[in-house]
N, C-alpha and C positions, 0 to 999 in steps of 0.2 A: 636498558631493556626496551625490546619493540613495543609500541602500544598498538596493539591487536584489535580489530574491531571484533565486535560479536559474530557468531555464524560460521559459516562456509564461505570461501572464495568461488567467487564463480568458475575456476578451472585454476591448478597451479601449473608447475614446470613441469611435473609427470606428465600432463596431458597434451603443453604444448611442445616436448619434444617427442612426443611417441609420433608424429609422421614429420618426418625430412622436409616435408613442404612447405607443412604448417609452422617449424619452427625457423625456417628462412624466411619464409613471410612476416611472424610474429619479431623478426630482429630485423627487417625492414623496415617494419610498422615503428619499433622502439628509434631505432637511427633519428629516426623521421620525427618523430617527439620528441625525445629527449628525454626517456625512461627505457629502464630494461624494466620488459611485462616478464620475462622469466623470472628474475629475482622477487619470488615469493612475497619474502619480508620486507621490499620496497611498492609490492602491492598493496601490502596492508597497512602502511604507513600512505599511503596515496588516498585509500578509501578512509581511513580514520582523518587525515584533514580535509578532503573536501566533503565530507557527509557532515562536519562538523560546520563548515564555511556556508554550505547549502543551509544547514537548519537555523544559521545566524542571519544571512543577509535578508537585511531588509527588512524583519520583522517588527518590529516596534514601527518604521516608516509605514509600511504596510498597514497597520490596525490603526494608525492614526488616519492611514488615507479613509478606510473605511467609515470610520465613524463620522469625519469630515464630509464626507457623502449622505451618510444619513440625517446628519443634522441638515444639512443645507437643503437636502427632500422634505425633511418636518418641519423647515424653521416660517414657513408662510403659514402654515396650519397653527401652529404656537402663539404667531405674531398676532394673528387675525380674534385669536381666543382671548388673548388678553385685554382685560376692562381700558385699559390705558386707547385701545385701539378700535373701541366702540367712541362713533363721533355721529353728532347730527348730521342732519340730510341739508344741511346748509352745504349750494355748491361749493361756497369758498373756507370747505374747512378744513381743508389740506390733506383729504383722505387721498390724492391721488397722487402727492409726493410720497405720502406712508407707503404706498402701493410701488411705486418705484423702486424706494431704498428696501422694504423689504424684499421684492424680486431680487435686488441687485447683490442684495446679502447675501441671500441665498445660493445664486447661481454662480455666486464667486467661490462659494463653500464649496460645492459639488463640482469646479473646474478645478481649487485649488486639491480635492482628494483625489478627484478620479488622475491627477497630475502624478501623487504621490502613489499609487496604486499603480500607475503604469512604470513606473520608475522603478519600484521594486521588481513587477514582473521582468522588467527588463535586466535587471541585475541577477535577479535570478537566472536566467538563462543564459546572461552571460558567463557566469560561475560553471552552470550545468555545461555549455560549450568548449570550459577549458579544454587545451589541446591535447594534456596527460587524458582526461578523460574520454575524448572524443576517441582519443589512440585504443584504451582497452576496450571502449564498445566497438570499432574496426576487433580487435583482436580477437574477441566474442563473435563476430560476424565471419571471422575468418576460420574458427575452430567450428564452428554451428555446419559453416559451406565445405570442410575438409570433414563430415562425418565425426571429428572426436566431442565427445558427448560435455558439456555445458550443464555444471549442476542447478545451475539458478542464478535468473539473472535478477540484479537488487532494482526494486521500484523505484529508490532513488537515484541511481544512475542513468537512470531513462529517462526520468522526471515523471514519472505514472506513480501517483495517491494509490493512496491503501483502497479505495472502491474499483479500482481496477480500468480506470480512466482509461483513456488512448497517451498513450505515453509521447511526450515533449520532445525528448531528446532519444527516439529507437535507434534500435541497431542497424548500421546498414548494410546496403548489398553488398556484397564481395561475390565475388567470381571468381572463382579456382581454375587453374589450366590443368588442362589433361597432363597425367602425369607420363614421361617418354618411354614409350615400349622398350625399348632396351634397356632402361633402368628395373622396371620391373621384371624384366626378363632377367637380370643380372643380381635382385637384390635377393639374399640368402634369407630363407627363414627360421634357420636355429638360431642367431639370436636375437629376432624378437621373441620366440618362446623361451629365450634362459631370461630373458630383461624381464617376462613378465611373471616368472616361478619366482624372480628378485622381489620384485614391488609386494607388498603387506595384500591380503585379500581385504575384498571391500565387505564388511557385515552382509550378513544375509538378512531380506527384511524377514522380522516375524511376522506370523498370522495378526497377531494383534495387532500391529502398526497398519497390516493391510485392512483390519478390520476398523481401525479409527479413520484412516483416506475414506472409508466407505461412509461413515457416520459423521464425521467431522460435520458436514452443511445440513446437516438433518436438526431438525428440533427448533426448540426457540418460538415456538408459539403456544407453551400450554399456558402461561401465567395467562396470556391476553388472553384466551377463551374462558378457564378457570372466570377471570373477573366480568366477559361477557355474561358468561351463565348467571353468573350471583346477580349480576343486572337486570338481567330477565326474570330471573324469579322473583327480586324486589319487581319489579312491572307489572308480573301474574297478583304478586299481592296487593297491590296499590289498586288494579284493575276490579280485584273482588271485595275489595273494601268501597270503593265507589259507584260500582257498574251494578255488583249482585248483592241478593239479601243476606248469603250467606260467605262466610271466609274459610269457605272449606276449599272450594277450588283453588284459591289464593295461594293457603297453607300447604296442601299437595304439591302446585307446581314450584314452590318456592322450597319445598323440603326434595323436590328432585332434581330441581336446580343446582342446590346445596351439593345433594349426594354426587353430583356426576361431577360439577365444582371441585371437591374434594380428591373425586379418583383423575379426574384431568390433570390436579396439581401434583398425585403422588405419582399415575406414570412420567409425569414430565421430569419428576424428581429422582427417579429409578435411572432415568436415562442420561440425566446429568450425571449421575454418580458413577454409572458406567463409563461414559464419553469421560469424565476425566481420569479415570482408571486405564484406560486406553490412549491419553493424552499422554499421561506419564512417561510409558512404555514408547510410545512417539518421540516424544522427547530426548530419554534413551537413546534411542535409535540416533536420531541426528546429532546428540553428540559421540556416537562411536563412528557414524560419519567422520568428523570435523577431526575425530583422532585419528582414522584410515587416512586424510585429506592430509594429517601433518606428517603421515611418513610416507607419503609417496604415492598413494592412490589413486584412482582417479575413477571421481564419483560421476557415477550417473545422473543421469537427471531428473530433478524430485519432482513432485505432483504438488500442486498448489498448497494442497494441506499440509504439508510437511513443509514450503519454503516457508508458511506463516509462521512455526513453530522458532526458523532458526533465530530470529531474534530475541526470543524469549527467556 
């Protein structure tokens, strides 16, 4: 049995043979690799080893480069602290060989990590450069350039982090030829419309799913204000317990500090409990996608907030 990665496919075979063009290109693009990108379940088996090969290489080499770099920036600071390295103001007492060899310890640490740090990056990107994979983001660029809609392209195939980076490895140009007027002039339209009463319909989106794209980026600041409030009004009290004779003004701003503290935390809580009532139904949704996508569909293209869901 195929080992399926999570989500959606960014386009299957429905979408790269519905134009003639695209699908003589997309078997051009395959020849040339050394994969067939129409065979679905040879996609998914491409994406589940190298996302896997991607999230491996390198890593442990990687965090040691790091930390190899950070000791070797703190190890003159460390060295200088230590009582062993407190010596009289005698010139000949060898404070400037200690001064040497610590430098040199140092700078050998931070050449020998930033060494291993660029070594991973580079592996990295040679991994992300594989020709299988260079081939399907051609094949994405060639579906994007021929108009058939691309449901979502994966962050890690590009090599673009979850904050939405400028991605490593982009899609590239392609440029599509004009299609020859005598072929359009010649190509029938009944059956495209029988192939497409064939293909399963794509879900309709619900109100609610359009209502979570709309709310999804919203929120996420009540706790931090909530706890600025309660800080202020500890302030207001601290300020009338030193400043004035009386702790009335204190008590006041500190008890409406409180109160609006309280209602900041319960709208924020109202609205969380919504937004994942509406996540749900999101979710939903993009798996009745991924079930349209596995008999033949061909999905359109999601809005940010919905590609975040697919891996979930």
């Amino acid at each position: 049995m195929t080992d399926r990665p999570r989500g959606l496919l960014p386009i299957t075979r429905s979408g790269l043979v519905s134009d003639p063009r695209l699908e003589s290109a997309v078997r051009r693009i395959g020849a040339r690799h050394g994969m067939d990108y129409l065979d679905d379940d040879a996609v998914r088996a491409l994406f589940t080893e190298h996302r896997r090969r991607l999230a491996r290489t390198g890593r442990t080499r990687g965090v040691i480069g790091i930390l190899l770099m950070l000791v070797g920036l703190l190890w003159p600071f460390f060295v200088q602290a230590h009582p062993s390295y407190l010596v009289a103001s005698d010139p000949y007492s060898g404070r400037s060989a200690k001064d040497a060899i610590s430098l040199g310890a140092a700078v050998l640490l931070v050449v020998v990590g930033t060494a291993l740090v660029l070594s991973t990056y580079r592996a990295h990107m040679r991994q992300l450069r594989h020709p299988r994979l260079a081939g399907y983001r051609l094949v994405l660029a060639a579906a994007t350039a021929h108009g058939v809609p691309v449901a979502h392209v994966p962050g890690w195939l590009i090599g673009q982090d979850r904050d939405g980076s400028r991605p490593r490895a982009p899609l590239p140009h392609y440029e599509t030829a004009p299609a020859p007027a005598a072929a359009v002039a010649a190509a029938p339209a009944a059956p495209a419309a029988a192939t497409d009463e064939q293909l399963p319909q794509v879900p309709e989106k619900p109100r609610a799913v359009a209502e979570y794209e709309r709310v999804a980026d919203q929120g996420g600041w009540h706790d931090e204000t909530g706890w600025l409030l309660l800080f202020a009004g500890g302030g207001a009290m601290l300020w009338a317990a030193t400043e004035l004779d009386s702790l009335l003004p204190g008590v006041l701003g500190l008890g409406i500090c409180t109160a609006l503290a309280v209602w900041v935390w319960t709208t924020g809580a109202a609205q969380g409990r919504h937004k994942d009532a509406l996540r749900e139904q999101a979710r939903a949704y993009v798996r009745a996608l991924k079930t349209a996508q596995a008999a033949g569909s061909v999905i359109p293209e999601l809005s940010p907030q919905l590609r975040a869901l697919i891996d979930d």
